[in-house]
C-alpha positions as CSV (number, residue, x, y, z in Angstrom):
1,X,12.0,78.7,-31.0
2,X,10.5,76.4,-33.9
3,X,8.1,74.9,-31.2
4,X,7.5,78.2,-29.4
5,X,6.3,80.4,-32.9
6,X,4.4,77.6,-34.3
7,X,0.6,77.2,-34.4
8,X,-0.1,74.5,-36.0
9,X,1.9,72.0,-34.1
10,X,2.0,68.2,-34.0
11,X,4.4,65.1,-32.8
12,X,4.9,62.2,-34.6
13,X,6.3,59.6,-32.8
14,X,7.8,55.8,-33.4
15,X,9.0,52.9,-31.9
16,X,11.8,54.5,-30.1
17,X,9.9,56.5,-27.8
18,X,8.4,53.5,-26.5
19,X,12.3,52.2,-26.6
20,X,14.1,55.2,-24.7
21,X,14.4,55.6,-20.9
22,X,10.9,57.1,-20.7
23,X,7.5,58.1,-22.0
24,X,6.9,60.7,-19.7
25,X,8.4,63.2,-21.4
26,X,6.6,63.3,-24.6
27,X,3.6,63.5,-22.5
28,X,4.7,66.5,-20.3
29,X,5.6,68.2,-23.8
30,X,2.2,67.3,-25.1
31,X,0.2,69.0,-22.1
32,X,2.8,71.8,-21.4
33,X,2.3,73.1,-25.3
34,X,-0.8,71.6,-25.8
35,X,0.7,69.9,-29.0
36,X,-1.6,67.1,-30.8
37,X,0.1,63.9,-31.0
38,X,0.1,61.0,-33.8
39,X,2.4,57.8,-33.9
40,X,3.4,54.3,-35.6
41,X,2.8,51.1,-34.9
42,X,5.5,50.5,-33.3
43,X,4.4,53.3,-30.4
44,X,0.8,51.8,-30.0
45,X,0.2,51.9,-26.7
46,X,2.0,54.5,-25.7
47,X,-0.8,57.2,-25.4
48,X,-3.5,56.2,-24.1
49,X,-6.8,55.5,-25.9
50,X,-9.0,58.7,-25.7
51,X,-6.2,60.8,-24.4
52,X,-6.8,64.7,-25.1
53,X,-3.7,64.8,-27.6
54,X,-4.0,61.6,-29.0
55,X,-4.7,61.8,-32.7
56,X,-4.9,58.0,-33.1
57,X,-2.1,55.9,-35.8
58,X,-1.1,57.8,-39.0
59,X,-0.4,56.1,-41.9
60,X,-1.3,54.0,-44.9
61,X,-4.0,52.5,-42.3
62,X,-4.4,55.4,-39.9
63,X,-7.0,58.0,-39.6
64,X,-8.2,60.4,-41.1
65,X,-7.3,63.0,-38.7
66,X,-4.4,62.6,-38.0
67,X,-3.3,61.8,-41.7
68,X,-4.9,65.8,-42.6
69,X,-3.5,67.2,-39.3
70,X,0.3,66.6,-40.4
71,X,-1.1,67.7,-44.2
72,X,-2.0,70.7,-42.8
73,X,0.6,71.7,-39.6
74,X,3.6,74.4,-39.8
75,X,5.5,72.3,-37.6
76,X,6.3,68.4,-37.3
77,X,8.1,67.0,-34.2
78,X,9.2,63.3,-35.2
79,X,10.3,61.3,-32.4
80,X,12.0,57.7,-32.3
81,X,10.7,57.6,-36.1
82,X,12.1,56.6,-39.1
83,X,9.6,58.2,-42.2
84,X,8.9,54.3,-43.2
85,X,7.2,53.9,-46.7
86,X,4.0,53.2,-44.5
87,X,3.8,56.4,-42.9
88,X,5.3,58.9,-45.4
89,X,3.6,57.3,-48.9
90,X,4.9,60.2,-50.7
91,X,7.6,61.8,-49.0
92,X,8.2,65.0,-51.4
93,X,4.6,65.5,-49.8
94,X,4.6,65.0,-46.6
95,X,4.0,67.4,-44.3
96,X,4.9,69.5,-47.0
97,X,3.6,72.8,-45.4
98,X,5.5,71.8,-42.2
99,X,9.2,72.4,-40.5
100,X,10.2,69.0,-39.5
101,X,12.3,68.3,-36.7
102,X,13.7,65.2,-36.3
103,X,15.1,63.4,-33.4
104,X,16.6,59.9,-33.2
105,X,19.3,58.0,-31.5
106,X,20.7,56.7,-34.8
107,X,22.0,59.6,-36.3
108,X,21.9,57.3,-40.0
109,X,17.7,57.8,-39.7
110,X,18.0,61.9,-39.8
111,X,16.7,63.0,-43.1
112,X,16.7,59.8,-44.7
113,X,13.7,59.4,-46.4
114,X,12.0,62.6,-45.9
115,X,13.9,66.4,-45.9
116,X,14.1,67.9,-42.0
117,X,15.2,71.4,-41.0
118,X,16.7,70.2,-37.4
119,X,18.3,67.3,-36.4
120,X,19.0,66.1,-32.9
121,X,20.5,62.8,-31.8
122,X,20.0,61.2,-28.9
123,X,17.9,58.9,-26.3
124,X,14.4,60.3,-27.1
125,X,13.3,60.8,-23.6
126,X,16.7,63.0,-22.4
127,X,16.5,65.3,-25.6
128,X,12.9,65.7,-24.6
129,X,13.7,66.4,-20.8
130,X,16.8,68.8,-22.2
131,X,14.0,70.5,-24.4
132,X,11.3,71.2,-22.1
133,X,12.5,74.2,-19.8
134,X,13.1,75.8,-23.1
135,X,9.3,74.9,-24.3
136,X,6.9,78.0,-23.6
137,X,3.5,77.0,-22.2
138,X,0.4,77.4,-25.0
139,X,-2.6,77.1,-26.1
140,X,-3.3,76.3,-29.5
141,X,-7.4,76.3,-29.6
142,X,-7.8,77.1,-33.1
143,X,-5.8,73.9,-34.3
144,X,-7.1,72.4,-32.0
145,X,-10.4,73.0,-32.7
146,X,-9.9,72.5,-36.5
147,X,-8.6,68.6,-35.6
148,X,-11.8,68.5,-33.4
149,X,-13.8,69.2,-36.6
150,X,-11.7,66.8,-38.6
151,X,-12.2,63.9,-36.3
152,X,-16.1,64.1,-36.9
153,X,-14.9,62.9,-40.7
154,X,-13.1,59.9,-39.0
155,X,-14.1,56.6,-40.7
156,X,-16.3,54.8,-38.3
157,X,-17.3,50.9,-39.1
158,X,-20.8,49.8,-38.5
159,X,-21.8,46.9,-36.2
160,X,-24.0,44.4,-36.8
161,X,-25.7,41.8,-34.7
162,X,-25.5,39.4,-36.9
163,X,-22.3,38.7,-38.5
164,X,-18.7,39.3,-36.7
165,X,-17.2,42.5,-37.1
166,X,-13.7,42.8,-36.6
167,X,-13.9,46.3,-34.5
168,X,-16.5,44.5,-32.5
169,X,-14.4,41.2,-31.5
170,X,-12.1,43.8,-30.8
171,X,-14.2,45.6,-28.5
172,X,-15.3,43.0,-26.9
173,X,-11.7,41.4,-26.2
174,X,-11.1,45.1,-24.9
175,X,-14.4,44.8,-22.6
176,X,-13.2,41.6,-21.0
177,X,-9.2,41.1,-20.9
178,X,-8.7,44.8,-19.6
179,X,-6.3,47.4,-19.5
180,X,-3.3,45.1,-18.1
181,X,-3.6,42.8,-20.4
182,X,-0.8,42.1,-22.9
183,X,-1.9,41.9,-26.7
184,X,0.1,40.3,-29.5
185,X,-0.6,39.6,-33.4
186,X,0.6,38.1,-36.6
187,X,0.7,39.9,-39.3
188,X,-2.0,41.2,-41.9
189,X,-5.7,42.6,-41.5
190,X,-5.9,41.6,-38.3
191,X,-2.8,43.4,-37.4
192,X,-4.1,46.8,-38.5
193,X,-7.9,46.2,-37.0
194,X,-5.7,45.5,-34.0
195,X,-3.8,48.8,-33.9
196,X,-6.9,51.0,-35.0
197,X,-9.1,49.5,-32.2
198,X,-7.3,47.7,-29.1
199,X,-7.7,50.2,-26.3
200,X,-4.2,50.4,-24.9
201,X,-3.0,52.1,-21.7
202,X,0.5,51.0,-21.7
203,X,3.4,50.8,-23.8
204,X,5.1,47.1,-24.1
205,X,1.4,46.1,-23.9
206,X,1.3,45.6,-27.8
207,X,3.5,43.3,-29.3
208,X,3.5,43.1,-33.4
209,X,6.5,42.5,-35.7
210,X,6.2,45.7,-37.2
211,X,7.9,46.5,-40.6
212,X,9.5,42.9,-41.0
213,X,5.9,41.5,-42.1
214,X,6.8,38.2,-39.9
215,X,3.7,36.1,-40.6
216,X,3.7,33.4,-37.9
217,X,5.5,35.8,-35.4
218,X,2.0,36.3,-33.0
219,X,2.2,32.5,-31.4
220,X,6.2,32.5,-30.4
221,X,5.8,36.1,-28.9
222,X,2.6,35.4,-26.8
223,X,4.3,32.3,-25.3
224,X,7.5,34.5,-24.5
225,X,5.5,37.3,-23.3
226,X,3.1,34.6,-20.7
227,X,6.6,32.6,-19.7
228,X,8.0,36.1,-19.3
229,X,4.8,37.5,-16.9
230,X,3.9,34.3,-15.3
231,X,0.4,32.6,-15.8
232,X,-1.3,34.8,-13.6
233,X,-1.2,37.3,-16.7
234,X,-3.8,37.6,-19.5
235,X,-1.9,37.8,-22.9
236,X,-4.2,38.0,-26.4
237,X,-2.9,36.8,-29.4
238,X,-4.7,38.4,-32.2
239,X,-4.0,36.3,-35.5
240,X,-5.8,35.7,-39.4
241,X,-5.8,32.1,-40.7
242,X,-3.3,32.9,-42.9
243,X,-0.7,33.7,-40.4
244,X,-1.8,31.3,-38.0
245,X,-1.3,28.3,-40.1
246,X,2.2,29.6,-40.4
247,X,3.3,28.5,-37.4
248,X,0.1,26.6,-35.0
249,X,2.4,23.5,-34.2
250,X,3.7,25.9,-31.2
251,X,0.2,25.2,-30.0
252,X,1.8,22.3,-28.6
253,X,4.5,24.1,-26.5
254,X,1.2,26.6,-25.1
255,X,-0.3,23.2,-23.9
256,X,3.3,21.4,-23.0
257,X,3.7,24.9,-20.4
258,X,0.2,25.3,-19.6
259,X,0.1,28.7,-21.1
260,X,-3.8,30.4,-20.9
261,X,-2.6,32.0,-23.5
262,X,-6.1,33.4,-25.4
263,X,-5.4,33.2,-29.8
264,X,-8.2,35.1,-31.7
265,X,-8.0,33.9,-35.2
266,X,-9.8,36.6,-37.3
267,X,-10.9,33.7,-40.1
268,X,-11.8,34.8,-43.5
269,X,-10.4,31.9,-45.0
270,X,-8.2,34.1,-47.8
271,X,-4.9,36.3,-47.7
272,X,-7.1,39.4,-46.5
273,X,-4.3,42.2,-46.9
274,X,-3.0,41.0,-50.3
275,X,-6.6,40.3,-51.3
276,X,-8.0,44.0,-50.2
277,X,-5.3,45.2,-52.7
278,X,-6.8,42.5,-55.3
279,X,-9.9,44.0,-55.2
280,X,-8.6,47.7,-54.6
281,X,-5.9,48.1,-56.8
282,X,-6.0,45.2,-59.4
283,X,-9.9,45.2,-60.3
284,X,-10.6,41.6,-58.5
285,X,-7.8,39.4,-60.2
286,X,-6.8,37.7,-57.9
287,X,-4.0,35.1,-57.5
288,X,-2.9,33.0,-54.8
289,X,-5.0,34.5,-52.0
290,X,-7.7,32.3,-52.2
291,X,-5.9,28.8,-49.9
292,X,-9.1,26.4,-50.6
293,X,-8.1,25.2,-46.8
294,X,-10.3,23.2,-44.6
295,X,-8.6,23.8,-41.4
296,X,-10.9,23.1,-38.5
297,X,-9.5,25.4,-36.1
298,X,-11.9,23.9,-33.4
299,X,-10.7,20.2,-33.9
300,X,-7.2,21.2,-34.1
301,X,-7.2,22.9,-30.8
302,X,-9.0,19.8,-29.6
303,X,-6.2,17.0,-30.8
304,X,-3.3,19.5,-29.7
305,X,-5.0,19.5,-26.0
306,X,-6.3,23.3,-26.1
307,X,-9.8,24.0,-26.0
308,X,-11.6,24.9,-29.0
309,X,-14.7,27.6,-29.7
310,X,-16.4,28.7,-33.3
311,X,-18.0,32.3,-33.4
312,X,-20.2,33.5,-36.0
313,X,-22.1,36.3,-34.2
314,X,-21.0,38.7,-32.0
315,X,-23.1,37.1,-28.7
316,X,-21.2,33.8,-29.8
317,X,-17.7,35.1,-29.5
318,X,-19.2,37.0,-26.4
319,X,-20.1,33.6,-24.7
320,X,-16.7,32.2,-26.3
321,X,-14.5,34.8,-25.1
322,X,-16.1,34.9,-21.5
323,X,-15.7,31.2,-21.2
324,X,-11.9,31.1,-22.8
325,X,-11.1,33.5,-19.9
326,X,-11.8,30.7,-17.7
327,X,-9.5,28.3,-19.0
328,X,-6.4,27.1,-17.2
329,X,-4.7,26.1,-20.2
330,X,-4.5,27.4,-24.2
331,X,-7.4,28.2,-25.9
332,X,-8.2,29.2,-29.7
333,X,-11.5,31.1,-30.7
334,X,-12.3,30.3,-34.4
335,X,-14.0,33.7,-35.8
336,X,-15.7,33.3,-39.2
337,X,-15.6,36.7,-41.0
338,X,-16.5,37.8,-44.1
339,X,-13.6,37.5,-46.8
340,X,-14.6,41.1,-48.1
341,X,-13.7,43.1,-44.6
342,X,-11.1,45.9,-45.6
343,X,-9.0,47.4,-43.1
344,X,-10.0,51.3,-44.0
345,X,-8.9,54.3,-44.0
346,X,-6.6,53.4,-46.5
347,X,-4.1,56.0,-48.4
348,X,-2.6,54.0,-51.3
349,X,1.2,53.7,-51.6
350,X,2.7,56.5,-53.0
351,X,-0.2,58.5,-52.3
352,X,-1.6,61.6,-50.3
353,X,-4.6,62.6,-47.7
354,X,-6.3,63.5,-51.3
355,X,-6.4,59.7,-52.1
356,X,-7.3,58.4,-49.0
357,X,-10.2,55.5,-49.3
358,X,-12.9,55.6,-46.9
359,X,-15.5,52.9,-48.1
């Protein structure tokens, strides 16, 4: 009935989605009640990219869009989602003008952090399949048309064809590894840029520690997921220098096994994230984000037995990229960026859609 009367609909969905027995259901609930759709990172890759009901991620770090669409909706279906301090900033406001129905497997997550009106526990993709006969088909062009409008407001970055853009190397890595490939990162800027841009098309093609913060996690999962797949597969690792320098020696093990496992390190040469809130948050005092390392990711590679490339222009991490593709063994791309690129939108913790940074 809550799903049926409603007319301002949306699903917010989590990790667990991509966990339960099946996807296909949230999608079939999606078209059959033409419901918008927003998730975590934990669900990247779930929806496609440029799928009619995908809003994009929500969040501290997600857009605009789909931040103002759950502001603004009379009804919130959360799936496989826990309310995490990264999604609802302020949770006496979230989705404040909204029912919220919650379902979860762990009946400990309903209403935890954020007051519901319905509760149902359970495997995510059966309580979806029980749901569905009882779902009415709809149309909802008004909402949908209002999000449509919203979405025109989305933050877009600019490119440039001289210095490396992090939405461009991501672009670009999208261009030439494909739909099948399997992506992984560390954790930090690079992780977000990562989840706003990579173009995914299946679910257990991202892999990212999530809410643990595991700095140094990117290297160990891209060598699980290529011994897992076989080295016929193309895996990504996505990492910052930060993270990367947390645990590199398993560059050793990629080149022991052979692994063509492809590691983007998105180099600023500072603690980006905890710097971004520096300069955001803590008018530019910053402390301890600034390393002073001389780490030449290019010789490094070299002496461990990978192959090593620098990029400081998009057509050089083009050429880079193209060639790295090539390679039978491991291979690190070294990509100078500028120690100033923020990860935006950005809605400050404890904060609203009314705070949200777009610039």
């Amino acid at each position: 009935r809550l799903i049926n009367e409603s007319e301002r609909p949306i699903v917010y969905f989590g990790g667990g989605v991509r966990s339960a027995a099946g996807c296909q259901p949230l999608r079939d609930l999606l078209t059959k009640a033409d419901i918008p759709a927003t998730y975590t990172l934990m669900a990247a890759g779930v929806l496609s990219y440029g799928e009619e009901h995908n809003l994009g991620l929500l969040g501290m770090h997600g857009c605009y869009t789909a931040n103002k669409a759950i502001d603004e909706a009379d009804l919130v279906i959360a799936v496989g989602t826990r309310f995490s301090d990264r999604v609802a900033l302020n949770p006496d406001a979230f989705a404040k003008r909204a029912k919220i129905i919650q379902i979860d497997i762990d009946p400990s997550e309903l209403g935890k952090n954020v007051d519901i009106d319905l509760s149902l526990t359970g495997d995510a993709s059966y309580v979806l399949q029980a749901i569905l006969p009882h779902v009415k088909e709809a149309k909802h062009a008004d909402w949908m048309d209002q999000i449509h409008a919203w979405q025109a407001m989305d933050y877009k970055p600019v490119d440039s064809d001289t210095e490396l853009k992090p939405h461009q190397i991501i672009n670009e890595i999208c261009e030439q590894a494909g739909p099948e490939a399997v992506y992984v990162t560390d954790v930090g800027q690079h992780q977000m840029w990562a989840a706003q841009y990579l173009h995914h098309t299946k679910s257990r093609g991202f892999l990212t520690s999530g809410g643990l913060g595991t700095m140094g996690f990117g290297y160990g999962a891209a060598i699980g997921a290529q011994m897992a797949l076989g080295r016929d597969a193309r895996v990504v690792m996505l990492t910052g220098d930060g993270s990367f320098h947390m645990n590199l020696n398993e560059g050793c093990t990629a080149v022991s096994y052979d692994l063509p496992i492809i590691t983007v390190i998105f180099n600023n040469q500072v603690l980006g994230m905890v710097r971004q809130w520096q300069t955001t948050f803590y008018e530019k005092r910053y402390s301890d984000t600034d390393p002073h390392r001389k780490t030449d990711f290019v010789k490094l590679a070299e002496a461990f037995g990978a192959k090593g490339y620098r990029a400081t222009t998009p057509a050089e991490f083009k050429v880079a990229f193209t060639d790295a593709m090539k390679q039978q063994g491991p291979s690190w791309i070294d990509c100078r960026i500028g120690k100033d690129e923020k990860v935006l939108p950005m809605i400050p913790g404890g904060g609203t859609i009314e705070d949200i940074i777009m610039e």
